[in-house]
BALOBA-1460 file (C-alpha; in Angstrom, 3 decimals):
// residues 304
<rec num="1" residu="x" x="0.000" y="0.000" z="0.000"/>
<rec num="2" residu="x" x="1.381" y="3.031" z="-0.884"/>
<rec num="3" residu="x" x="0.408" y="6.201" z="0.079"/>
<rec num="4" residu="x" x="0.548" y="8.185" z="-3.125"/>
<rec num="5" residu="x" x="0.918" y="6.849" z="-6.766"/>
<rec num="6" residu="x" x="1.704" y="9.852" z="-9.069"/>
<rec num="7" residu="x" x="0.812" y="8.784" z="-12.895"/>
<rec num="8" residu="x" x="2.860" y="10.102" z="-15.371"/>
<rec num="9" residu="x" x="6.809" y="11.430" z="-15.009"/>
<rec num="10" residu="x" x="6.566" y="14.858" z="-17.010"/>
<rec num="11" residu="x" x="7.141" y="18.026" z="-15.186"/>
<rec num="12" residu="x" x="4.343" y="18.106" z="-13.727"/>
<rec num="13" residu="x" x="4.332" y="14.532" z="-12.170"/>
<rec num="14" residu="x" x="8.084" y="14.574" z="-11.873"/>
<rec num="15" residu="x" x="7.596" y="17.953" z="-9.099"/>
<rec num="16" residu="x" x="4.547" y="16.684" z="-7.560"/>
<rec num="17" residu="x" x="7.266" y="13.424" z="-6.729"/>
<rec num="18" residu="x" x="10.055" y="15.863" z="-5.966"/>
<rec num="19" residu="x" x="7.583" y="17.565" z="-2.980"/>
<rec num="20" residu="x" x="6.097" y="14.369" z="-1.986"/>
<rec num="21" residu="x" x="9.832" y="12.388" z="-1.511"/>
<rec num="22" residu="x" x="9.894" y="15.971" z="0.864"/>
<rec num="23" residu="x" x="6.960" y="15.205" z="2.695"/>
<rec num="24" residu="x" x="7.940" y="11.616" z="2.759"/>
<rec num="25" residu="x" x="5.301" y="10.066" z="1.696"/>
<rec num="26" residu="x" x="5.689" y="6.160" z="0.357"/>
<rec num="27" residu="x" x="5.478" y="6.871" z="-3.522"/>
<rec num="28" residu="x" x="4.932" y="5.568" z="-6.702"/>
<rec num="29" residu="x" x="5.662" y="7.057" z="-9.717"/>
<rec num="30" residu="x" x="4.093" y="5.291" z="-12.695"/>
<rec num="31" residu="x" x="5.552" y="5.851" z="-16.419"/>
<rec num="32" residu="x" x="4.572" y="3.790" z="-19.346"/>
<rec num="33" residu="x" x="7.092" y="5.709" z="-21.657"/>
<rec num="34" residu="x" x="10.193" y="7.504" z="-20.692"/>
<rec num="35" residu="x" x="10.980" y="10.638" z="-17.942"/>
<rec num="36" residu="x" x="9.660" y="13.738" z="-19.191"/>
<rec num="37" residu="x" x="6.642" y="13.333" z="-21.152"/>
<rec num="38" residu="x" x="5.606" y="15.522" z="-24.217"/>
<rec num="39" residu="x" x="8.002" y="18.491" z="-23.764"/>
<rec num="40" residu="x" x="10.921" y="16.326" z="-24.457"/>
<rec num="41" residu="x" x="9.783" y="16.372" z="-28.315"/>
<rec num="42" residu="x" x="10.961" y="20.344" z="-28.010"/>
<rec num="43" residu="x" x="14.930" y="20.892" z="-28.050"/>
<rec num="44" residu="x" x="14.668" y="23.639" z="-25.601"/>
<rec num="45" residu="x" x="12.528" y="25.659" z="-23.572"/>
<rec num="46" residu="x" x="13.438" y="29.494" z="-23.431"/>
<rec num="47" residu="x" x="10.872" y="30.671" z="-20.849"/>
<rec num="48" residu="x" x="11.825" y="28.731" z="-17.923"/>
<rec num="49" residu="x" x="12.909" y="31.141" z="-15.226"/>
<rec num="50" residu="x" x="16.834" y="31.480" z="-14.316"/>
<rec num="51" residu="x" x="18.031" y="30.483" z="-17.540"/>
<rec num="52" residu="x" x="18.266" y="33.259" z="-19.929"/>
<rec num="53" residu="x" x="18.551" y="32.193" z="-23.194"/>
<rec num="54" residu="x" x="16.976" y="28.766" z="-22.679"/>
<rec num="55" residu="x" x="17.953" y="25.142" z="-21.366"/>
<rec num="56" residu="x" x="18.208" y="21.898" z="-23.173"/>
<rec num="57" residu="x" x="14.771" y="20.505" z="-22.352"/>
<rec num="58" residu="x" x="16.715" y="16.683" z="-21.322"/>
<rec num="59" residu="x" x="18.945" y="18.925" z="-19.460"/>
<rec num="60" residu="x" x="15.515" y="20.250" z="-17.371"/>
<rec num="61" residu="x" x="14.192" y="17.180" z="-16.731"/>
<rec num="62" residu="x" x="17.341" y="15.156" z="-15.927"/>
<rec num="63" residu="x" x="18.628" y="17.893" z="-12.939"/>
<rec num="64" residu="x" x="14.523" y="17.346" z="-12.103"/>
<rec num="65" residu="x" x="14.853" y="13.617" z="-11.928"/>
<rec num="66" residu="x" x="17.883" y="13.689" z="-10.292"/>
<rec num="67" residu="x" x="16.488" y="15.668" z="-7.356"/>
<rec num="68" residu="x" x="14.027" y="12.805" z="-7.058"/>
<rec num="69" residu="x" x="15.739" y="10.097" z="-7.320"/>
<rec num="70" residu="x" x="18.220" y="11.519" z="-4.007"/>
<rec num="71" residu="x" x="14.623" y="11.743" z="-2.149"/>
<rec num="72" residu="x" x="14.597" y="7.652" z="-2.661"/>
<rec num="73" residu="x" x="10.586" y="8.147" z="-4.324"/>
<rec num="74" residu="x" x="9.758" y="4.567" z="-6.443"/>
<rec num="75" residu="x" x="9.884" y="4.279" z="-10.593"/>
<rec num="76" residu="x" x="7.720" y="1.756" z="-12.779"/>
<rec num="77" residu="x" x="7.678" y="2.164" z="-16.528"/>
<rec num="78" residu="x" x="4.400" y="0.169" z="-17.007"/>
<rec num="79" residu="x" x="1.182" y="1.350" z="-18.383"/>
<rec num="80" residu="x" x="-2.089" y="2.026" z="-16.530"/>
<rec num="81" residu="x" x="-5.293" y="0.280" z="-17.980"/>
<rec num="82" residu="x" x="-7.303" y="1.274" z="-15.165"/>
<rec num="83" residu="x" x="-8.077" y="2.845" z="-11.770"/>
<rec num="84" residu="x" x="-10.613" y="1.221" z="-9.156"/>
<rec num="85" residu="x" x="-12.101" y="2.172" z="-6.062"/>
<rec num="86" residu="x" x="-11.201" y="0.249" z="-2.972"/>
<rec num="87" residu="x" x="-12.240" y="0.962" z="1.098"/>
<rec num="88" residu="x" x="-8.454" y="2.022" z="1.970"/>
<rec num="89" residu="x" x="-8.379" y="4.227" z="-1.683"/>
<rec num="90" residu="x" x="-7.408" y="2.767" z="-4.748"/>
<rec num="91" residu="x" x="-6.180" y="0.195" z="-6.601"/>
<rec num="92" residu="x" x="-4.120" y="0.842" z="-9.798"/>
<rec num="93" residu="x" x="-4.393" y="-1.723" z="-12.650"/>
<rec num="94" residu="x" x="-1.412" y="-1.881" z="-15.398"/>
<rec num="95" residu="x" x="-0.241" y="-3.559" z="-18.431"/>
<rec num="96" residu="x" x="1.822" y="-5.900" z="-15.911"/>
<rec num="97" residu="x" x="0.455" y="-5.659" z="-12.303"/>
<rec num="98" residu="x" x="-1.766" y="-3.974" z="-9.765"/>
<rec num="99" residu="x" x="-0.954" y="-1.276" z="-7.015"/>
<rec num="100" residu="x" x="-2.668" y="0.002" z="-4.054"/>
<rec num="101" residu="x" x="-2.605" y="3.705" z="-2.872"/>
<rec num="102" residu="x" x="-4.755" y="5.821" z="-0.231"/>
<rec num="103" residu="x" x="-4.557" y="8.857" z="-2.910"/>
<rec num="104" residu="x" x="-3.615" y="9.622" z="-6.256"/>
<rec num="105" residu="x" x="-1.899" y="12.149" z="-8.318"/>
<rec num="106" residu="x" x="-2.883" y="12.278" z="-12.125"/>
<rec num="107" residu="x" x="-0.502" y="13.713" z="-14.284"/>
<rec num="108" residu="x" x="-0.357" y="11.836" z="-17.745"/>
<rec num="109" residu="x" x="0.265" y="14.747" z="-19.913"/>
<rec num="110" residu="x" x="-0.958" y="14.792" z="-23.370"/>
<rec num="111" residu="x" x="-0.201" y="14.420" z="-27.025"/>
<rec num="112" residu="x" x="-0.216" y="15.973" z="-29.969"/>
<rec num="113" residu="x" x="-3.523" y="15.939" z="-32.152"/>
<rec num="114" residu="x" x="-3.760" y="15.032" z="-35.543"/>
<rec num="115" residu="x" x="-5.327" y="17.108" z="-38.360"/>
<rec num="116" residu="x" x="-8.007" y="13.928" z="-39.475"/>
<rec num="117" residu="x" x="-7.630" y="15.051" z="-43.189"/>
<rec num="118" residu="x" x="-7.137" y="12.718" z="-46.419"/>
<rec num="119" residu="x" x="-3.320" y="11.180" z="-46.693"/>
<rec num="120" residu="x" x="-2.694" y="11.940" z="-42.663"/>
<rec num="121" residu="x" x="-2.852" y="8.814" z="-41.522"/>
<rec num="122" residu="x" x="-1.372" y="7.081" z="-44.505"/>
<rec num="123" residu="x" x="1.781" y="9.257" z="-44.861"/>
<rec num="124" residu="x" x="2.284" y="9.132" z="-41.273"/>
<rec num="125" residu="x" x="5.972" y="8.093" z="-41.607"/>
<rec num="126" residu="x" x="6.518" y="8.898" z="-44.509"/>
<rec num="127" residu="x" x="6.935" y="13.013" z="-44.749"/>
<rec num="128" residu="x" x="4.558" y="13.541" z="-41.630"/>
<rec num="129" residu="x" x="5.984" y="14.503" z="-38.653"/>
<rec num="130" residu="x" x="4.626" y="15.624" z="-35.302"/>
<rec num="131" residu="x" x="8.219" y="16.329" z="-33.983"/>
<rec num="132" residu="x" x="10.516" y="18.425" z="-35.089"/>
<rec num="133" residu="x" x="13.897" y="17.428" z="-32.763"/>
<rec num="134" residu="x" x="12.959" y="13.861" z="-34.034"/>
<rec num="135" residu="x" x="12.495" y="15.052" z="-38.069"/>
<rec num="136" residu="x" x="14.004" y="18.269" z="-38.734"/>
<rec num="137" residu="x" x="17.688" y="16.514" z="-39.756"/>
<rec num="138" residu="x" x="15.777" y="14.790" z="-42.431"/>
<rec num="139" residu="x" x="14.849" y="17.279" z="-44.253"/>
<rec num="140" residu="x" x="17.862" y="19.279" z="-44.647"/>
<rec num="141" residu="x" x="17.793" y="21.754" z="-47.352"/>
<rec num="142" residu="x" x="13.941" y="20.591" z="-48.241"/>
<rec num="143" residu="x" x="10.938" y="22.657" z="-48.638"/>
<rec num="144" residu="x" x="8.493" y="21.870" z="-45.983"/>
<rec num="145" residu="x" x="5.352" y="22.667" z="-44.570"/>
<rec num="146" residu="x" x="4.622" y="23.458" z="-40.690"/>
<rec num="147" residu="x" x="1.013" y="23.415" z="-39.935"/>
<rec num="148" residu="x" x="-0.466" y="25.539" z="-36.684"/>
<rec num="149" residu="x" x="-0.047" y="28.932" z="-35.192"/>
<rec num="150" residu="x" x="0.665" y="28.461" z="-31.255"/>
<rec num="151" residu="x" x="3.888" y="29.074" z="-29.486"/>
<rec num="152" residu="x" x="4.827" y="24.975" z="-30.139"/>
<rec num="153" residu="x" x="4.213" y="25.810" z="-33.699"/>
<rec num="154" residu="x" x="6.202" y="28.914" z="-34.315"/>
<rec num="155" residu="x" x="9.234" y="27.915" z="-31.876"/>
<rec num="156" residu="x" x="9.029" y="24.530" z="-34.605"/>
<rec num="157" residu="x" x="9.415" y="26.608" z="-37.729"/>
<rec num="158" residu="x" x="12.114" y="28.606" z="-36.017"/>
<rec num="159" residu="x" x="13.895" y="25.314" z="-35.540"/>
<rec num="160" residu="x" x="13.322" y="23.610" z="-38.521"/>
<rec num="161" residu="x" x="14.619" y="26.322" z="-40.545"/>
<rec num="162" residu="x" x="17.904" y="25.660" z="-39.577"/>
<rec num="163" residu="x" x="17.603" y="22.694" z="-41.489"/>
<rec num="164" residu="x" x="14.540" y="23.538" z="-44.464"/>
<rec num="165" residu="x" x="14.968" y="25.725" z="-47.455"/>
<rec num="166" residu="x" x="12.093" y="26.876" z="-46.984"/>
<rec num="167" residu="x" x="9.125" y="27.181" z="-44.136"/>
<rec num="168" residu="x" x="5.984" y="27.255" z="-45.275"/>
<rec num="169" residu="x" x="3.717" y="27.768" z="-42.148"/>
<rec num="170" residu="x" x="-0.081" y="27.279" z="-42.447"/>
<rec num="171" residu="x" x="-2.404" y="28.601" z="-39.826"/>
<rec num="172" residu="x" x="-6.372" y="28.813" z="-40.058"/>
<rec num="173" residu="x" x="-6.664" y="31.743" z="-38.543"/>
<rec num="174" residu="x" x="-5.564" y="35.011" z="-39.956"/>
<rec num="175" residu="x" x="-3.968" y="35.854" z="-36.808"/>
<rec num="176" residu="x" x="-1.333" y="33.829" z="-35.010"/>
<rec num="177" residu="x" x="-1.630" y="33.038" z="-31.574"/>
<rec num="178" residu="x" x="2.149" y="32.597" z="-30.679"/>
<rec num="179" residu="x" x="3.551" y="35.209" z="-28.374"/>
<rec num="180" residu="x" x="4.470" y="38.304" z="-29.854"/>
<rec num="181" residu="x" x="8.148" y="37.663" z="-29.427"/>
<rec num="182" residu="x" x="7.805" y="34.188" z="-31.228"/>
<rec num="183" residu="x" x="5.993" y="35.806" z="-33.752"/>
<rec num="184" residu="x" x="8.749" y="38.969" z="-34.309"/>
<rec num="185" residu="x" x="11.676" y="35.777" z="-34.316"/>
<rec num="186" residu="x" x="9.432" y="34.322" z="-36.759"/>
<rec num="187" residu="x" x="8.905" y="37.216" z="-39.225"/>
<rec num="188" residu="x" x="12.578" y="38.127" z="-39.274"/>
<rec num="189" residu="x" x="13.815" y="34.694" z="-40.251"/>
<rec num="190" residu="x" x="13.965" y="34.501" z="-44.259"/>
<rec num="191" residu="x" x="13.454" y="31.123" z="-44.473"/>
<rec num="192" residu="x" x="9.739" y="30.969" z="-42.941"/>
<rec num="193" residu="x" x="6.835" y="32.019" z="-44.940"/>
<rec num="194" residu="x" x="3.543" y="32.688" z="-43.493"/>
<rec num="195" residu="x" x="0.038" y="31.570" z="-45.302"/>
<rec num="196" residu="x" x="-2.787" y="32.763" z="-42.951"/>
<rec num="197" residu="x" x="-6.538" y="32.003" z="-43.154"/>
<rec num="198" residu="x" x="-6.060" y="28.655" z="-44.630"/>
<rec num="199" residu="x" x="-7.427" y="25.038" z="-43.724"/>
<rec num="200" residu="x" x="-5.648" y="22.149" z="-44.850"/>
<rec num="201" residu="x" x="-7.662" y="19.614" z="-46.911"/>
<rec num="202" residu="x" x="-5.468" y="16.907" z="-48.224"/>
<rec num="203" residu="x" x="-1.459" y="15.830" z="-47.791"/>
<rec num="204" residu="x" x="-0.980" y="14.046" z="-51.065"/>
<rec num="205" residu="x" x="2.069" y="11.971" z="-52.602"/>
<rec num="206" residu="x" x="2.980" y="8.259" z="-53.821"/>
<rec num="207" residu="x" x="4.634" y="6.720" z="-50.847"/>
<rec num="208" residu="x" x="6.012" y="9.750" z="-49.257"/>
<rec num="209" residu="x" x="4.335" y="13.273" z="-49.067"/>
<rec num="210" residu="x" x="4.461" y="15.446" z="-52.064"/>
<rec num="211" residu="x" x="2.045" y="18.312" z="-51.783"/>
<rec num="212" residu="x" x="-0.728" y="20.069" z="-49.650"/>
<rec num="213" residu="x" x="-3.722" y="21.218" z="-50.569"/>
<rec num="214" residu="x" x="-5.455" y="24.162" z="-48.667"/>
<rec num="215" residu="x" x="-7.852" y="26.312" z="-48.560"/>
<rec num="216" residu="x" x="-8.941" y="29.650" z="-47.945"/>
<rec num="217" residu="x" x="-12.847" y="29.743" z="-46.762"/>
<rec num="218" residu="x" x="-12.685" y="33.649" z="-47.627"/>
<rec num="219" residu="x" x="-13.301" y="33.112" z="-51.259"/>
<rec num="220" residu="x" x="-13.396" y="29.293" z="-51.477"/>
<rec num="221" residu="x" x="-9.599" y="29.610" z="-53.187"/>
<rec num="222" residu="x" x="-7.444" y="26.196" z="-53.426"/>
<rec num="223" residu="x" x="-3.719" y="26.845" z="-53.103"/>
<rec num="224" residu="x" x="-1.387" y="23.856" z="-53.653"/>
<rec num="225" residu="x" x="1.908" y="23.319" z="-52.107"/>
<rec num="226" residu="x" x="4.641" y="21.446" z="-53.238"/>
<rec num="227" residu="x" x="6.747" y="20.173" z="-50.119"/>
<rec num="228" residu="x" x="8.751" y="17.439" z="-49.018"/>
<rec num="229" residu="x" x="7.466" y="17.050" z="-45.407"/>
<rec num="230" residu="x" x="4.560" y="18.038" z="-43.299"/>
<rec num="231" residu="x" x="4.828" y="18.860" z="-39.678"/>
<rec num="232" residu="x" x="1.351" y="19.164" z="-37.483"/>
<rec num="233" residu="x" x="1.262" y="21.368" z="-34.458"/>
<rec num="234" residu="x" x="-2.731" y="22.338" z="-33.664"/>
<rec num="235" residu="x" x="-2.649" y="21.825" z="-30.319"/>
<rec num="236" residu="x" x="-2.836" y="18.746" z="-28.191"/>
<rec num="237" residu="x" x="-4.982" y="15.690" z="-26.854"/>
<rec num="238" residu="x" x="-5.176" y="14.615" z="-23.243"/>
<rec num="239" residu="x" x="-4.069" y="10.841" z="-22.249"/>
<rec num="240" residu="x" x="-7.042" y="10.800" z="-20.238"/>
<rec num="241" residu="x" x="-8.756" y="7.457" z="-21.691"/>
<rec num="242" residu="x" x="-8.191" y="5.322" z="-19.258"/>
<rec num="243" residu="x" x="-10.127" y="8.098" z="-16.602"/>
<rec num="244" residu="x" x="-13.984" y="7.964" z="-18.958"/>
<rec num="245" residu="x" x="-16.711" y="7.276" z="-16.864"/>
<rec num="246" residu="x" x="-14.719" y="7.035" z="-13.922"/>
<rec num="247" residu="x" x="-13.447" y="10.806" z="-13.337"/>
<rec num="248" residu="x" x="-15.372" y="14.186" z="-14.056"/>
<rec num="249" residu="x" x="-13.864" y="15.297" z="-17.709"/>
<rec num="250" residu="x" x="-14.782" y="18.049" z="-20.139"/>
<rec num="251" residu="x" x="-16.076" y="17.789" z="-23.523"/>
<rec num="252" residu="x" x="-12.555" y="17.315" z="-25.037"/>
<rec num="253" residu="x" x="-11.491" y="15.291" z="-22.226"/>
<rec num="254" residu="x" x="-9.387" y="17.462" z="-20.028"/>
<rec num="255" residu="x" x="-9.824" y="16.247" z="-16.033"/>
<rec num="256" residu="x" x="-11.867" y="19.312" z="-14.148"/>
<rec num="257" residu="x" x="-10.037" y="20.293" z="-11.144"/>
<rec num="258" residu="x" x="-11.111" y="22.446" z="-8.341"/>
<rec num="259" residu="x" x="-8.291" y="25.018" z="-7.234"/>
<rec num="260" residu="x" x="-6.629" y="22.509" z="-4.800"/>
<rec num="261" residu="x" x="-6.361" y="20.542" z="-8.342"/>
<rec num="262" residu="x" x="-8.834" y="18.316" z="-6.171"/>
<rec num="263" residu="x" x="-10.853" y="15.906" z="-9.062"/>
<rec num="264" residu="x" x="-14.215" y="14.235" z="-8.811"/>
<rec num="265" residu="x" x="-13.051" y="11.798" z="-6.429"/>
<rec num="266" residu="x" x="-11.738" y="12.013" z="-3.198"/>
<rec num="267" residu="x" x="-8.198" y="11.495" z="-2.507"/>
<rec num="268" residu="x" x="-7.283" y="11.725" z="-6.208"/>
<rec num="269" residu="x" x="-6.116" y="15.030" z="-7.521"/>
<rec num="270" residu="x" x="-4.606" y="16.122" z="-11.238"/>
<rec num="271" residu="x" x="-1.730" y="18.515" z="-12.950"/>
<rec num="272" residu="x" x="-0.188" y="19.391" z="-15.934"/>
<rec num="273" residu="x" x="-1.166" y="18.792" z="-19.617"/>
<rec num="274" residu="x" x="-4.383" y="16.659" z="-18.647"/>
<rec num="275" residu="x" x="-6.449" y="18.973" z="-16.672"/>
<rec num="276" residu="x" x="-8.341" y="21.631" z="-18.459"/>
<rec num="277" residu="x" x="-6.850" y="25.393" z="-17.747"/>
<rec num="278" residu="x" x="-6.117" y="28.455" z="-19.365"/>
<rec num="279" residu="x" x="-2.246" y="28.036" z="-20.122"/>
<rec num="280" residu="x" x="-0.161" y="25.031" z="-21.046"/>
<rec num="281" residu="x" x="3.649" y="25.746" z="-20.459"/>
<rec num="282" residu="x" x="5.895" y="24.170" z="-18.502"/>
<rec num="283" residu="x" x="6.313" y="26.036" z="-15.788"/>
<rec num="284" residu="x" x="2.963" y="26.588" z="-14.515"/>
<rec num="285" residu="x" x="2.840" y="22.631" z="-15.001"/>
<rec num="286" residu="x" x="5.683" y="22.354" z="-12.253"/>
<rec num="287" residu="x" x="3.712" y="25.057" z="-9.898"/>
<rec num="288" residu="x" x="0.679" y="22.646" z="-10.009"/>
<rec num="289" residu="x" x="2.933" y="19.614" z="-9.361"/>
<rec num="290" residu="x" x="3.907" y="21.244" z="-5.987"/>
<rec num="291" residu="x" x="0.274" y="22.260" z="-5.948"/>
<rec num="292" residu="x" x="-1.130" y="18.385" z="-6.216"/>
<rec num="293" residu="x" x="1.362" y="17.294" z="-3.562"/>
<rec num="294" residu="x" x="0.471" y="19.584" z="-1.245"/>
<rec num="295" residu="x" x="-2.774" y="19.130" z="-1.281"/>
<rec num="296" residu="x" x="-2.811" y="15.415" z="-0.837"/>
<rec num="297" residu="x" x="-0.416" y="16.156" z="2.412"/>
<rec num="298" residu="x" x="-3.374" y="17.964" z="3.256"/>
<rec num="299" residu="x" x="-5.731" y="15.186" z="2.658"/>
<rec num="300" residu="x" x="-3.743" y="12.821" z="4.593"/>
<rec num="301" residu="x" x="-3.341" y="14.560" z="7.424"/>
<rec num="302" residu="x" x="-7.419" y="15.336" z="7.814"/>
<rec num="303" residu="x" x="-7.614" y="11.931" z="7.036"/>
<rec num="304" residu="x" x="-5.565" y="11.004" z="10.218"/>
């Protein structure tokens, strides 16, 4: 029996261990890919305080991990199928075993969404790319095309352009939403072109991607876009399956939290990408980490 399992080992889960090895609470931490969750597809993050001019995002969540490893808090890399209500709190089911825990910390992030247009899923692969760090090398000196208009997005083009010809970024609206800094970076780089009130409809080739097709829903316009890779960034998709019909989610899924990130059930509590909020960054991700921990110290201690 443990006293907290924590699921999910990105920033947000990874601080909500760091403050519960400092409360010293018997914990879990359960992982069914690797330390640091979906930020680790972005090379660096520049907004993190104390480090002007960015850190190495592995470099982030190592020095995290390490500070939670020295506080002796439990690792699994195993899936979780399923979460079930028990008189002492809950039990855990995985891909492998079962735990028990009096509360629960949910923190399994998010990924990235797809687009759901013709040739997505079968070019997937093969010139579609929902990563840059992963991609970018392939497609050096390549025209490409970078689809979204968020900070993820626009810090994306920015990076790919060190390896791409050219940039060709596609956003729906005729507005970005990227910060205004992002967006100034953006503009100034030669190498990143901007086509704005367009939907993409179709990502086209034999075997590997060859074109886009897009259009404007001003004047019904098609424009065509010869490319050698796509890269999707319109937003993201929580990994809350596993929580239907058993926690309180909204309409696309996100967990609803109260402000002690409290859920619908008592003793479990949520952070980072998977709970529905206004801003999705990093570090307010860590702050509700802290936030989660504390809160089920709190729980524990009324529950004493």
């Amino acid at each position: 029996m443990y006293e907290l399992i924590i699921i999910g080992a990105g920033p947000a889960g990874l601080t909500s261990a760091l403050y519960a090895g400092r409360y010293r609470f018997k914990t879990l931490v359960l992982e069914k890919m690797a330390v640091g969750g979906q930020i680790v597809l972005s090379p660096t993050i520049d907004n993190f305080p104390a480090f002007p001019g960015g850190i190495a995002t592995q470099e982030l969540i190592e020095r995290i991990k390490n500070q939670v490893d020295e506080l002796g808090v439990e690792f699994s890399f195993d899936e979780v199928l399923a979460i079930e209500e028990e008189s002492s709190g809950y039990k855990v089911r995985t891909a492998e075993k079962s735990y028990n825990a009096q509360t629960l910390i949910i923190a399994s992030g998010a990924q990235a969404k797809r687009l759901g247009v013709k040739g997505e899923e079968e070019l997937t692969g093969r010139g579609i790319s929902y990563c840059g760090t992963c991609d970018g090398p392939l497609f050096r000196d390549k025209e490409i095309v970078l689809v979204g208009g968020g900070d993820r997005a626009i810090e994306e083009a920015i990076f790919l352009s060190g390896y791409a010809s050219k940039v060709s970024v596609i956003h729906r609206r005729k507005e970005l939403r990227a910060s205004k800094i992002l967006q100034e970076k953006a503009a100034a780089n030669r190498k990143i072109h901007f086509i704005l009130g367009a939907v993409v409809e179709e990502i086209s080739g034999k075997g590997r991607v060859e074109a886009v097709k897009a259009r404007s829903p001003a004047d019904n316009s098609l424009l065509k876009i010869s490319c050698s890779g796509v890269f999707i960034f319109v937003g993201i998709k929580p990994n809350t399956d596993f929580l239907k019909n058993f926690l309180e989610l909204d309409e696309a899924g996100f967990i609803i939290t109260a402000q002690d990130l409290a859920t619908s059930k008592k003793g479990i509590f949520a952070c980072g990408d998977c709970i529905s909020k206004g801003l999705y960054q990093v570090v307010n991700a860590c702050g509700e980490g802290a936030q989660a921990a504390a809160s089920v110290h709190k729980y524990l201690l009324n529950k004493k």
